[in-house]
N, CA and C atoms as a LAMMPS dump frame, in Angstrom:
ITEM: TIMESTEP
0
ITEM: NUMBER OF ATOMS
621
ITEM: BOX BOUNDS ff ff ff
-5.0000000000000000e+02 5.0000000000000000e+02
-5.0000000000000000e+02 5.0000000000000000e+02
-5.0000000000000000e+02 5.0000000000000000e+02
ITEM: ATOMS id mol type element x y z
1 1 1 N -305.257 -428.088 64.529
2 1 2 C -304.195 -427.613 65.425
3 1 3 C -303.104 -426.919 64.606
4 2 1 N -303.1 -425.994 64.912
5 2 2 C -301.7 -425.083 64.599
6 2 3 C -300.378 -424.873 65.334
7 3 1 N -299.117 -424.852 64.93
8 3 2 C -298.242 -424.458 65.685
9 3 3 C -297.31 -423.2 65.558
10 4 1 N -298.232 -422.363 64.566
11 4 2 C -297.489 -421.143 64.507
12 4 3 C -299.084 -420.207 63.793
13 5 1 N -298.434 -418.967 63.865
14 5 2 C -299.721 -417.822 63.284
15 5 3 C -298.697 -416.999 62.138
16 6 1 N -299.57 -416.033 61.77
17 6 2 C -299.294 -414.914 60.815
18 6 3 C -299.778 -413.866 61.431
19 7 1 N -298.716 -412.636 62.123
20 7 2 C -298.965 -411.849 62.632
21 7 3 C -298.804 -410.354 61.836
22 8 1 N -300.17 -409.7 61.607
23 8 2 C -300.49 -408.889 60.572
24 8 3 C -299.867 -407.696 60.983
25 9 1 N -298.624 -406.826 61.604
26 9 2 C -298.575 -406.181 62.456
27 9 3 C -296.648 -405.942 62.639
28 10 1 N -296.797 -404.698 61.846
29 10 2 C -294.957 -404.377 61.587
30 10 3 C -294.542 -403.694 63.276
31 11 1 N -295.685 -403.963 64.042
32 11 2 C -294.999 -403.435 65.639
33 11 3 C -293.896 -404.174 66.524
34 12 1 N -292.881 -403.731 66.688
35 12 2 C -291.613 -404.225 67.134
36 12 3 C -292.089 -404.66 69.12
37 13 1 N -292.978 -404.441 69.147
38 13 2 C -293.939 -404.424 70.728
39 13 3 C -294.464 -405.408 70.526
40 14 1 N -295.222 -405.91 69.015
41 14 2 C -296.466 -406.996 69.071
42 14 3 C -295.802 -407.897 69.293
43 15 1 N -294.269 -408.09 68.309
44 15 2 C -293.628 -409.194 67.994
45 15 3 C -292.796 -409.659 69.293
46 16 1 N -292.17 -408.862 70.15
47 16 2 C -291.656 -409.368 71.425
48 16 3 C -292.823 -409.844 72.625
49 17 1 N -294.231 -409.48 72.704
50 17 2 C -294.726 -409.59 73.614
51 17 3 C -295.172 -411.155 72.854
52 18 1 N -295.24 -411.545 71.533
53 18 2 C -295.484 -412.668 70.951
54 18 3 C -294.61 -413.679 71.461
55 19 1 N -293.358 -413.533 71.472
56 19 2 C -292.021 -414.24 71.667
57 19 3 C -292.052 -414.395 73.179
58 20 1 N -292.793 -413.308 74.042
59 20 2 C -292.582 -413.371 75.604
60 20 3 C -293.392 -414.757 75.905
61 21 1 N -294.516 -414.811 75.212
62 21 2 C -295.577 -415.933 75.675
63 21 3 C -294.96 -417.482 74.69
64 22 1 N -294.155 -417.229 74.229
65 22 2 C -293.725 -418.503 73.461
66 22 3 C -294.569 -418.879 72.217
67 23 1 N -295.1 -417.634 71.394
68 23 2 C -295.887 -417.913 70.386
69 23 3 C -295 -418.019 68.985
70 24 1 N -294.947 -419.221 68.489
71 24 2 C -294.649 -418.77 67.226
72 24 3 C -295.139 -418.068 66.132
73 25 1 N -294.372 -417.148 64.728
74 25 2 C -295.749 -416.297 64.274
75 25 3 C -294.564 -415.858 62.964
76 26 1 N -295.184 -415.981 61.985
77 26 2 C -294.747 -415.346 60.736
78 26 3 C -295.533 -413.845 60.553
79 27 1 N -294.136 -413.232 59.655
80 27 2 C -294.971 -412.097 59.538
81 27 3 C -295.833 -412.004 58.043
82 28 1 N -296.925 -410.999 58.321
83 28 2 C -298.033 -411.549 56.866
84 28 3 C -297.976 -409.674 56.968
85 29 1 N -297.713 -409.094 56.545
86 29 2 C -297.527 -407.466 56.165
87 29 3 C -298.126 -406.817 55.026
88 30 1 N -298.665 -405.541 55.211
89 30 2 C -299.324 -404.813 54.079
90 30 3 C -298.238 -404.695 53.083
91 31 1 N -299.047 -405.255 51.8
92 31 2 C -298.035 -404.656 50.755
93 31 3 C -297.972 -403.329 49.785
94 32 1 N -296.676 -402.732 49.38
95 32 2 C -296.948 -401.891 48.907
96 32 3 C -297.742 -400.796 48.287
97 33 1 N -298.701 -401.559 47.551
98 33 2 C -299.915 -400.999 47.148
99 33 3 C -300.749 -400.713 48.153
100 34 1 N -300.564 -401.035 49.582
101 34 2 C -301.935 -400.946 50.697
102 34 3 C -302.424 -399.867 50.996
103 35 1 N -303.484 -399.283 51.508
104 35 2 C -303.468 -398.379 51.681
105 35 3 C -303.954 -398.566 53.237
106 36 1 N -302.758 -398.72 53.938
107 36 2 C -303.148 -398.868 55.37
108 36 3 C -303.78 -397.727 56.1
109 37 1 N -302.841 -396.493 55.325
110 37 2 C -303.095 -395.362 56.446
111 37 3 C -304.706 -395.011 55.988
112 38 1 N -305.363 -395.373 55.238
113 38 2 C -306.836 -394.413 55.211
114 38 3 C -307.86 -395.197 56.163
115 39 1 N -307.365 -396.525 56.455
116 39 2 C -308.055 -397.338 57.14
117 39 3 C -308.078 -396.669 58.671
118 40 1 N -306.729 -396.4 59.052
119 40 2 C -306.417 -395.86 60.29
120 40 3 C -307.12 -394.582 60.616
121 41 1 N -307.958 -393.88 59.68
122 41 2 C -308.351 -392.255 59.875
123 41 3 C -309.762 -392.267 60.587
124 42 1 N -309.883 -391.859 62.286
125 42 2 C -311.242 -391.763 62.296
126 42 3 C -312.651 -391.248 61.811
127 43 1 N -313.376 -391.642 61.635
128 43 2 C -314.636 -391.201 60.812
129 43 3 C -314.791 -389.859 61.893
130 44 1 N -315.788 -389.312 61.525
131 44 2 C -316.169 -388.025 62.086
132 44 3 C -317.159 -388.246 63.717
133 45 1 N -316.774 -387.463 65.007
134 45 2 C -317.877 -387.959 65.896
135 45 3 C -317.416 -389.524 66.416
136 46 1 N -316.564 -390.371 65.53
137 46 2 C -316.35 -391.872 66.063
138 46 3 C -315.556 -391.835 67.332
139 47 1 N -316.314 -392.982 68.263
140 47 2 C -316.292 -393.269 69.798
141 47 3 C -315.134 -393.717 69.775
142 48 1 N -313.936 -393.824 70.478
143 48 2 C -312.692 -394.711 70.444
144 48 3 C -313.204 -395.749 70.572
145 49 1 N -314.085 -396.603 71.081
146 49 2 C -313.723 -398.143 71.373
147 49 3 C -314.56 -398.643 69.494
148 50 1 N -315.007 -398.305 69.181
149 50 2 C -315.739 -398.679 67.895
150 50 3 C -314.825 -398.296 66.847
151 51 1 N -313.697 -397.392 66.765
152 51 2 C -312.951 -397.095 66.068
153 51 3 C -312.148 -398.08 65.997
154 52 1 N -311.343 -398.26 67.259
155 52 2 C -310.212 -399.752 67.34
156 52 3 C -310.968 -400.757 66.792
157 53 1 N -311.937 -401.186 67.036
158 53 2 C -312.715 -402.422 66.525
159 53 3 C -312.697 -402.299 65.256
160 54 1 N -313.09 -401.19 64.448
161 54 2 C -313.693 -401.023 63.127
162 54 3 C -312.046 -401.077 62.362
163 55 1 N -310.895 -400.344 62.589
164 55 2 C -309.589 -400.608 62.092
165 55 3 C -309.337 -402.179 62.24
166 56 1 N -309.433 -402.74 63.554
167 56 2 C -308.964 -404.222 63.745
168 56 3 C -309.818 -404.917 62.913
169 57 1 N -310.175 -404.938 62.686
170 57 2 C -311.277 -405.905 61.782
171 57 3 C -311.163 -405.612 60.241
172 58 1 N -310.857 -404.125 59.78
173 58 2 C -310.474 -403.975 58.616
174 58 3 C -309.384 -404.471 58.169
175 59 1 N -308.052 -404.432 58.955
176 59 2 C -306.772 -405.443 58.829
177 59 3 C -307.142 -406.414 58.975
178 60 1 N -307.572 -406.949 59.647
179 60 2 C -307.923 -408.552 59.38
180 60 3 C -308.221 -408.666 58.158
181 61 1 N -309.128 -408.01 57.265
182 61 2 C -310.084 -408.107 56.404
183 61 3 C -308.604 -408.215 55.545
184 62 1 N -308.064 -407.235 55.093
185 62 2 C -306.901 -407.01 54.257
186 62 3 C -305.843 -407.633 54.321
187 63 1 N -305.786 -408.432 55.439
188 63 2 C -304.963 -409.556 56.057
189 63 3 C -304.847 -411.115 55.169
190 64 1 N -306.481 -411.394 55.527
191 64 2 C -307.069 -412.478 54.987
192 64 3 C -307.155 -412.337 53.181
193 65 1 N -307.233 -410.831 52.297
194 65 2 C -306.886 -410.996 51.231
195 65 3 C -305.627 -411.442 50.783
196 66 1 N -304.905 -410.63 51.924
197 66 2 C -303.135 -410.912 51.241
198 66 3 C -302.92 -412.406 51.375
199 67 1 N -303.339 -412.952 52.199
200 67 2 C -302.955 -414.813 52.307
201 67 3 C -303.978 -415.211 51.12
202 68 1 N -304.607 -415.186 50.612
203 68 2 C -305.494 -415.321 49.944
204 68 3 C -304.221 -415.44 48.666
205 69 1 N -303.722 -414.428 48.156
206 69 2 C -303.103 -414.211 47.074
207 69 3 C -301.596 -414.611 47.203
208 70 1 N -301.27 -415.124 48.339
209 70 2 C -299.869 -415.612 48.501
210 70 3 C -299.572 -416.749 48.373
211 71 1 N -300.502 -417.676 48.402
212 71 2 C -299.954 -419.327 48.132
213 71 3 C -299.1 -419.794 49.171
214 72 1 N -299.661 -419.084 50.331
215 72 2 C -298.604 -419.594 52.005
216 72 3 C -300.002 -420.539 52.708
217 73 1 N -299.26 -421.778 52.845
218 73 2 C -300.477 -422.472 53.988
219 73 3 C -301.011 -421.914 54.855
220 74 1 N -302.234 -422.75 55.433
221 74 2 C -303.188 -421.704 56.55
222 74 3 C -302.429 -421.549 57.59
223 75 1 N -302.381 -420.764 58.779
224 75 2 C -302.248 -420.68 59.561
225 75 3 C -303.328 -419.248 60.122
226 76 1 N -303.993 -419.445 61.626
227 76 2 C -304.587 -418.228 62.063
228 76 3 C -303.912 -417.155 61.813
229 77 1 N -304.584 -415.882 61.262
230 77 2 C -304.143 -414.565 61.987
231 77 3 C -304.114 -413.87 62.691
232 78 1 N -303.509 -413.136 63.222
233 78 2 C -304.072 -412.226 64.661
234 78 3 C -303.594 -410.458 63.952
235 79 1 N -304.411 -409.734 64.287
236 79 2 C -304.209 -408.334 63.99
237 79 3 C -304.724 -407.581 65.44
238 80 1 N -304.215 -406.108 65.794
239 80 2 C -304.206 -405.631 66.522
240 80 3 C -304.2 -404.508 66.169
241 81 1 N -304.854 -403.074 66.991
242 81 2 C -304.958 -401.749 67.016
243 81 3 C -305.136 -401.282 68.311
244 82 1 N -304.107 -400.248 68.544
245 82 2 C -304.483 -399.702 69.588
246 82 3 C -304.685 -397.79 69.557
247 83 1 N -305.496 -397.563 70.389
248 83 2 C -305.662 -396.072 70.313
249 83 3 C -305.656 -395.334 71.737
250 84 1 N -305.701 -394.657 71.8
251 84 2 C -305.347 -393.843 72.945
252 84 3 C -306.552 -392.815 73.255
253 85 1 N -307.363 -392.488 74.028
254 85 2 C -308.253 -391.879 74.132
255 85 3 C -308.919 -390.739 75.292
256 86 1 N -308.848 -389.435 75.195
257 86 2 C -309.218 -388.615 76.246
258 86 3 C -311.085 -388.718 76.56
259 87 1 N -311.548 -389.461 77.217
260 87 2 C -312.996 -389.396 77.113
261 87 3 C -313.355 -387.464 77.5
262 88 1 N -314.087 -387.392 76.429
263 88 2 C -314.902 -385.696 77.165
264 88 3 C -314.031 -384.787 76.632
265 89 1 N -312.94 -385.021 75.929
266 89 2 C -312.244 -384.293 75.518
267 89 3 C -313.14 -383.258 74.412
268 90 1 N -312.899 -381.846 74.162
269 90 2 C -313.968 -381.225 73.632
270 90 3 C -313.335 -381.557 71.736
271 91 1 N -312.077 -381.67 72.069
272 91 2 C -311.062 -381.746 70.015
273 91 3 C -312.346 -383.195 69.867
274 92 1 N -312.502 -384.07 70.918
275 92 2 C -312.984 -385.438 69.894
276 92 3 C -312.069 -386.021 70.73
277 93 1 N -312.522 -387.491 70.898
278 93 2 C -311.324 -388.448 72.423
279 93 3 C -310.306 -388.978 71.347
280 94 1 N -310.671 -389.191 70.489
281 94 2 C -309.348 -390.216 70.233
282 94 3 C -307.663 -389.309 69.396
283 95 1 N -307.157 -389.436 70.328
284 95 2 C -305.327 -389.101 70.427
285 95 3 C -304.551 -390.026 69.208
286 96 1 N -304.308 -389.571 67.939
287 96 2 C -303.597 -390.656 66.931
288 96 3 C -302.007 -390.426 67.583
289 97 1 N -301.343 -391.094 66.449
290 97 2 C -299.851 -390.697 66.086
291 97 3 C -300.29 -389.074 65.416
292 98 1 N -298.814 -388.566 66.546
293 98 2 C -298.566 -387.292 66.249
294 98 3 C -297.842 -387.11 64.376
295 99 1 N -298.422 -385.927 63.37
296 99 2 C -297.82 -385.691 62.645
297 99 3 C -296.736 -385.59 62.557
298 100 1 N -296.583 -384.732 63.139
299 100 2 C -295.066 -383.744 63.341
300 100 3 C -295.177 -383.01 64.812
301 101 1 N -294.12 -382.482 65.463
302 101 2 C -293.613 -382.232 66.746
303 101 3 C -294.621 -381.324 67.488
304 102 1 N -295.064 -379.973 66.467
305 102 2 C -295.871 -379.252 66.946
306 102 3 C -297.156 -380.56 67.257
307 103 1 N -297.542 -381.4 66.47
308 103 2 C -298.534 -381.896 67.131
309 103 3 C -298.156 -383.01 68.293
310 104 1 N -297.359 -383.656 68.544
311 104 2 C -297.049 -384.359 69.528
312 104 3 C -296.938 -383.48 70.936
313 105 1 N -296.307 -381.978 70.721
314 105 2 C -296.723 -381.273 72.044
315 105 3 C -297.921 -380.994 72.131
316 106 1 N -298.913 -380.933 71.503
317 106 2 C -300.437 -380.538 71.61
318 106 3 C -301.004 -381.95 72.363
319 107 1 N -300.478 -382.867 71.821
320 107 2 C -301.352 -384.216 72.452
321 107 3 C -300.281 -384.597 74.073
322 108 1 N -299.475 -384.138 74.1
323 108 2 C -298.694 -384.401 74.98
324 108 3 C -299.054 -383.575 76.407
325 109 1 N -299.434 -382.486 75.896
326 109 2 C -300.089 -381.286 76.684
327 109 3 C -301.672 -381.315 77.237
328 110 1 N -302.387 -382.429 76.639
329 110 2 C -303.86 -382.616 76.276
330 110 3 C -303.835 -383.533 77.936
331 111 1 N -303.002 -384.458 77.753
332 111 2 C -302.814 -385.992 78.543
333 111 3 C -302.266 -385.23 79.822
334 112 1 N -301.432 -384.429 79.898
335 112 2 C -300.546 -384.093 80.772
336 112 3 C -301.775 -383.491 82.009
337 113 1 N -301.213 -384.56 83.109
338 113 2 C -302.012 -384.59 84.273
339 113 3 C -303.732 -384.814 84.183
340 114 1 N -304.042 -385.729 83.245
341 114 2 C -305.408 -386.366 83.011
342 114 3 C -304.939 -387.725 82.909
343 115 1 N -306.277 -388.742 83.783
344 115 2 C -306.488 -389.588 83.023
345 115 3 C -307.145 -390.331 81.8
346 116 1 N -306.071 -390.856 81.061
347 116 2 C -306.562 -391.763 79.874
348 116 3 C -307.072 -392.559 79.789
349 117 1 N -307.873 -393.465 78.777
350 117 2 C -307.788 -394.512 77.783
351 117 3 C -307.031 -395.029 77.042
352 118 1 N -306.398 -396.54 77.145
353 118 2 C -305.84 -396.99 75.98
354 118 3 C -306.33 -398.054 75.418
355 119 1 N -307.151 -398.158 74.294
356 119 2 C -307.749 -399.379 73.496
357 119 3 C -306.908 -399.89 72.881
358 120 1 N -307.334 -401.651 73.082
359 120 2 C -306.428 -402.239 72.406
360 120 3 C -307.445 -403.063 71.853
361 121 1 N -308 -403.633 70.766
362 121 2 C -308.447 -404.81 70.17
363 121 3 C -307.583 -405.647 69.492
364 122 1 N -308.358 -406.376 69.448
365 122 2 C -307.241 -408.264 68.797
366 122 3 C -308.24 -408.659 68.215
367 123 1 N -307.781 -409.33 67.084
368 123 2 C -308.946 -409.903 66.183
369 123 3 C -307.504 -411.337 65.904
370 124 1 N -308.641 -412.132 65.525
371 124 2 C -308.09 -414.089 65.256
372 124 3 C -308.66 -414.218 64.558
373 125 1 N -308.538 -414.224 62.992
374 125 2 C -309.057 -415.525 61.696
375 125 3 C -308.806 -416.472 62.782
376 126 1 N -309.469 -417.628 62.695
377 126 2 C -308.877 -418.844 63.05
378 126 3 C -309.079 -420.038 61.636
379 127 1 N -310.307 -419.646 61.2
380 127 2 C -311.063 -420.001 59.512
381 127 3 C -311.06 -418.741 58.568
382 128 1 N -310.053 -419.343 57.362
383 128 2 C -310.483 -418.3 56.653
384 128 3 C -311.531 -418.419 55.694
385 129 1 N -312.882 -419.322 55.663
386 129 2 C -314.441 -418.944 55.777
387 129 3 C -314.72 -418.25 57.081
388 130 1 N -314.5 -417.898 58.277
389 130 2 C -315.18 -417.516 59.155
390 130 3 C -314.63 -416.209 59.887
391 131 1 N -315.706 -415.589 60.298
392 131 2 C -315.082 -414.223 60.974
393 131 3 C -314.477 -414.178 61.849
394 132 1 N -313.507 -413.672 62.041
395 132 2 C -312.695 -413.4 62.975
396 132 3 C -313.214 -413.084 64.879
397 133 1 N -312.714 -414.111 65.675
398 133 2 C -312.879 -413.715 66.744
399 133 3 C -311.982 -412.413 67.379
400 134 1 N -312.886 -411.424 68.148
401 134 2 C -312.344 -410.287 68.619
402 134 3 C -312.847 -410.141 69.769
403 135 1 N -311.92 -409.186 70.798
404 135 2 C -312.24 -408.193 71.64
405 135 3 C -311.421 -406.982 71.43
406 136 1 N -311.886 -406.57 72.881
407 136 2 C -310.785 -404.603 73.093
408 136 3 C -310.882 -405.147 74.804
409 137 1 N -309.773 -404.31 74.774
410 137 2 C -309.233 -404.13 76.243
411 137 3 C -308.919 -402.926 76.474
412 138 1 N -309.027 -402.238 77.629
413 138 2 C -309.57 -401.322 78.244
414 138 3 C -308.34 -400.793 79.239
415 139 1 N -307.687 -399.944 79.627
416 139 2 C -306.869 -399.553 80.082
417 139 3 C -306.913 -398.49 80.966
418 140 1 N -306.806 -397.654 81.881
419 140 2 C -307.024 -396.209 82.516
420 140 3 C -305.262 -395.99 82.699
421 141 1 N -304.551 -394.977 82.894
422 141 2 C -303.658 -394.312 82.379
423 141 3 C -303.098 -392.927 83.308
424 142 1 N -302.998 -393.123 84.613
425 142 2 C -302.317 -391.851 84.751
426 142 3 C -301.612 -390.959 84.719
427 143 1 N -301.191 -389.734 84.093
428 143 2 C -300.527 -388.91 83.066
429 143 3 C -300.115 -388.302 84.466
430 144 1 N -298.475 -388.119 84.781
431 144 2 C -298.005 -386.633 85.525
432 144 3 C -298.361 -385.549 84.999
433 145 1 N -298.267 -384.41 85.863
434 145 2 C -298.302 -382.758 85.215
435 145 3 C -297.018 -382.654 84.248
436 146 1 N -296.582 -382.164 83.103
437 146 2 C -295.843 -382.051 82.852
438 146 3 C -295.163 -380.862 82.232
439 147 1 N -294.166 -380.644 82.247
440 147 2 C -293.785 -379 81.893
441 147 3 C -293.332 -379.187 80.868
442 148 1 N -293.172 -377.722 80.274
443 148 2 C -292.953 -377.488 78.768
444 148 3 C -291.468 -378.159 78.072
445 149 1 N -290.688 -378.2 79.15
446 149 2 C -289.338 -378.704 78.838
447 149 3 C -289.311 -380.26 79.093
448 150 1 N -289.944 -380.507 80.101
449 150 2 C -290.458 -382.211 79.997
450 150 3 C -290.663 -382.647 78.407
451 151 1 N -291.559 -382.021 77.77
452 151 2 C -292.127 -382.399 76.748
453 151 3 C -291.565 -382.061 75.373
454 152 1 N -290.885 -380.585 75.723
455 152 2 C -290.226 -380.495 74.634
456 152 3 C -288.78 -381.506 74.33
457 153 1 N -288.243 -382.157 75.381
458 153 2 C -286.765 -382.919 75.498
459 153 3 C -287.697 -384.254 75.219
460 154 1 N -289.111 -384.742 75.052
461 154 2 C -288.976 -386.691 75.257
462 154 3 C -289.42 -386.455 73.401
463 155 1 N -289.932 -385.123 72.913
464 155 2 C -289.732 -384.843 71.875
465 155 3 C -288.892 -385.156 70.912
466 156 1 N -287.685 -384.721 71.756
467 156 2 C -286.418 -384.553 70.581
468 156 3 C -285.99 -385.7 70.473
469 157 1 N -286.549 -386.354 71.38
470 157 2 C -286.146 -388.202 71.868
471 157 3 C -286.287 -388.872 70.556
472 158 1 N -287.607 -388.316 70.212
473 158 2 C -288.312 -388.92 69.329
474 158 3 C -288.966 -390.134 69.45
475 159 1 N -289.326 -390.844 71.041
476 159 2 C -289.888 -391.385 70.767
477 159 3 C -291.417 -391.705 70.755
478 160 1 N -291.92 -390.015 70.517
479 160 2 C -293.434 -389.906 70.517
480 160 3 C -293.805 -390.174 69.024
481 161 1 N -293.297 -390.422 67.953
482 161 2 C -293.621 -390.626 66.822
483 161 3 C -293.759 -391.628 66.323
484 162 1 N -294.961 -392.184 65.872
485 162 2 C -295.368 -393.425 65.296
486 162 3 C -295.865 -394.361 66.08
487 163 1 N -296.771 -393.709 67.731
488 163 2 C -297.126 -393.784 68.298
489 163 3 C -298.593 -393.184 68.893
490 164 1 N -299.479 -393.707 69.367
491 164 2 C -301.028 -393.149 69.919
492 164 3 C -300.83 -392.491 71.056
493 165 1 N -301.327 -391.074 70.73
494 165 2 C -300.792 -390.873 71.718
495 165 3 C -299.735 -390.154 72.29
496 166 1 N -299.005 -390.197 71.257
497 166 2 C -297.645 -389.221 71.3
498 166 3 C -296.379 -390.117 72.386
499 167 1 N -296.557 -391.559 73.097
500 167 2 C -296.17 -391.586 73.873
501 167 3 C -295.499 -393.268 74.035
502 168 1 N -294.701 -393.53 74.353
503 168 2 C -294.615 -395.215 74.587
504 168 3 C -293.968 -395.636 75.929
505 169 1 N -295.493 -396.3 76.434
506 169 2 C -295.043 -396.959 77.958
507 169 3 C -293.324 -397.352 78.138
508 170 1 N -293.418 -398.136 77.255
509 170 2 C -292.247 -398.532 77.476
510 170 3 C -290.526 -398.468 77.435
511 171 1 N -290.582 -396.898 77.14
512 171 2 C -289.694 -396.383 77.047
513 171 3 C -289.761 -394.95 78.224
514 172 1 N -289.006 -393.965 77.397
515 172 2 C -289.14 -392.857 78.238
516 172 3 C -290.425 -392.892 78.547
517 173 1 N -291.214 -392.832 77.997
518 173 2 C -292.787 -391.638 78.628
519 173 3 C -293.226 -393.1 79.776
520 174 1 N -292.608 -394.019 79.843
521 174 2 C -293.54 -394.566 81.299
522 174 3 C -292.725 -393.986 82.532
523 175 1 N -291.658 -392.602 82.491
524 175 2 C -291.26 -392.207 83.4
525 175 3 C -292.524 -390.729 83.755
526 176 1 N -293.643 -390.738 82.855
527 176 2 C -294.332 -390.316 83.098
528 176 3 C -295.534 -390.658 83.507
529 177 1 N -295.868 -392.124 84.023
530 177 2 C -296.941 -392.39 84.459
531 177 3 C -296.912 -392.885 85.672
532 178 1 N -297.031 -392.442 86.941
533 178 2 C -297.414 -392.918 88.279
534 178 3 C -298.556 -394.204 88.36
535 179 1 N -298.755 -394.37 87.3
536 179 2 C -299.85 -395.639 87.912
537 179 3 C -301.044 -395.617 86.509
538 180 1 N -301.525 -397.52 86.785
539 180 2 C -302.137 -397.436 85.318
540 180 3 C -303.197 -398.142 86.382
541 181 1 N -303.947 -399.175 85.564
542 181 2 C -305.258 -399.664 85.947
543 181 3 C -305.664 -400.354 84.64
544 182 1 N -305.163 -401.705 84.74
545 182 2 C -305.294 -402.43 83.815
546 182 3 C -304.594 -403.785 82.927
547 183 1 N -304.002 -403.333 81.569
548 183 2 C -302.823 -403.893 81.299
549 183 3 C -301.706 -403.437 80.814
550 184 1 N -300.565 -403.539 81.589
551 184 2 C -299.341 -403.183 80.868
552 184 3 C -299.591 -403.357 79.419
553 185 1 N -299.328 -405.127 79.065
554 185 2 C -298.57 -405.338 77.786
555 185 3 C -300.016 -404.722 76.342
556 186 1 N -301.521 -404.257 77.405
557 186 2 C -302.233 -404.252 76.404
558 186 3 C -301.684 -402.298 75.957
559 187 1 N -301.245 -401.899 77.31
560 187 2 C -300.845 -400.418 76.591
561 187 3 C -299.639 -400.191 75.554
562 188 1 N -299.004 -401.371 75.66
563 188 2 C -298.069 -401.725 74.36
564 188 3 C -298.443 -402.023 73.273
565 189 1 N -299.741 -402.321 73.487
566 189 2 C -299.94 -402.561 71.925
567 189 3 C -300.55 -404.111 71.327
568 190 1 N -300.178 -404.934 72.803
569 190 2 C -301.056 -406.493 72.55
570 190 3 C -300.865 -407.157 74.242
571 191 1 N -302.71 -407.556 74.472
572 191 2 C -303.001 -407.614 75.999
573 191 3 C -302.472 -408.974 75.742
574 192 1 N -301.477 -409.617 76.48
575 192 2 C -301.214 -410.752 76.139
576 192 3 C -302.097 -411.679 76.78
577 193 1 N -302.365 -411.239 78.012
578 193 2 C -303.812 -412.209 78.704
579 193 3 C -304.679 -412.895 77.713
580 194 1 N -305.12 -411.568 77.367
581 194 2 C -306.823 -411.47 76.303
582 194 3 C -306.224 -412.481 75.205
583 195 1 N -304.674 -412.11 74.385
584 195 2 C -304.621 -412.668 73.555
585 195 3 C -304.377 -414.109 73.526
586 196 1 N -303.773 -414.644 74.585
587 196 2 C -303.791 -415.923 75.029
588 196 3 C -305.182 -416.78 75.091
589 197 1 N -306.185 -416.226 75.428
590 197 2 C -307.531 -416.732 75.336
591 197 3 C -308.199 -416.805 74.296
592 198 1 N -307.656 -416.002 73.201
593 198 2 C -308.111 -416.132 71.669
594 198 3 C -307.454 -417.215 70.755
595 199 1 N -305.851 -417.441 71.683
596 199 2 C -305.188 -418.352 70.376
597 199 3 C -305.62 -419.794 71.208
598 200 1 N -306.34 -420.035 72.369
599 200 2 C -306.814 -420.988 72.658
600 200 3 C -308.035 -421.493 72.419
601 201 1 N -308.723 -420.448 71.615
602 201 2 C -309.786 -420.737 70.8
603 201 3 C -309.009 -421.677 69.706
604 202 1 N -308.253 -420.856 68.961
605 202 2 C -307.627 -421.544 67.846
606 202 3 C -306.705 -423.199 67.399
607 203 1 N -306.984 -423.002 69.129
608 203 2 C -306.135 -424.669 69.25
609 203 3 C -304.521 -424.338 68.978
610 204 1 N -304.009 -423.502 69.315
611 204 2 C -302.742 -423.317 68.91
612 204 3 C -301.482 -424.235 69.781
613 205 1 N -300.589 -424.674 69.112
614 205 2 C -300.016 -425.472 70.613
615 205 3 C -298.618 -424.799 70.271
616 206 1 N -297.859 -425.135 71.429
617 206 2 C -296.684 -424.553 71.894
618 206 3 C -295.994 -425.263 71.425
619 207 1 N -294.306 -425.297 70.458
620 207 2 C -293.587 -426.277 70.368
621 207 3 C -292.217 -425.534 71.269
């Protein structure tokens, strides 16, 4: 039995939707040397839902080294990825974080009046001999039409950056979605449902 986790995951979304469900959770973070971002790069032709899986599972992986080398007691981990995805799209479905602005209007423009995908997987060490339990959760996404000045002003907002997608529910751009089909908190970034059913694998208890 555990009463707290190590949450692999510098998202300011993971950590409140953690706190919403009453989870306790240390943070366990890439260190300097990491090389997070090459992990994040899709392979060529890769399906979005095998991509989220294949990143979530690689943080875990890099997760479970860093506790490894820290001399911090066990506790489960939980890691998370989410991606954003145009199925049929002819560029290739999966929508990253925008570079820079010119590309956040390109992906912003892509979505605009289509529906999306938003993958989310969760992965749980619960043993660190044993593999990590996972799923993905599945999202549909309806995008308004949006005009050039729509997009150029949630731009300057800035808060399409450092985001899948170009976009975050939970701010401005959910004044752009009429309707989803699925989960809110998983288009944030962690399905808290799903994830609730994983840390009850883990025996986790509430204090």
């Amino acid at each position: 039995m555990h009463s707290y986790i190590y949450l692999a995951s510098k998202s300011p979304r993971r950590q409140e939707l953690l706190k919403q469900i009453g989870v306790r959770f240390e943070l366990l973070l890439p260190e300097s040397g990491e090389d997070s971002e090459s992990i994040e790069t899709p392979l060529p032709q890769e399906k979005a839902r095998i991509y989220v899986e294949r990143v979530t599972l690689a943080k875990s992986a890099a997760a479970l080294s860093r506790w490894q080398k820290s001399g911090l007691p066990w506790a489960p981990i939980l890691c998370a990825d989410t991606t954003v995805s145009l199925p049929n799209s002819p560029e290739g479905e999966i929508l990253g974080k925008p570079i820079d602005a010119t590309d956040a209007e390109h992906i912003l423009n892509l979505l605009s009046g289509q529906v999306h995908e938003v993958l989310t997987a969760v992965a749980l060490t619960v043993k660190p001999n044993e593999d990590p339990v996972h799923l993905v959760q599945i999202s549909k996404v309806q995008f308004a039409n949006l005009t050039s000045e729509q997009i150029k002003t949630y731009i300057t907002s800035g808060e399409p950056f450092g985001k899948a997608g170009a976009y975050g529910i939970q701010g401005l751009g959910g004044t752009f979605i009429p309707s989803i089909q699925g989960s809110y908190s998983g288009i944030m970034g962690l399905p808290i449902y799903e994830t609730q059913k994983l840390l009850e694998i883990a025996g986790l208890t509430r204090v």
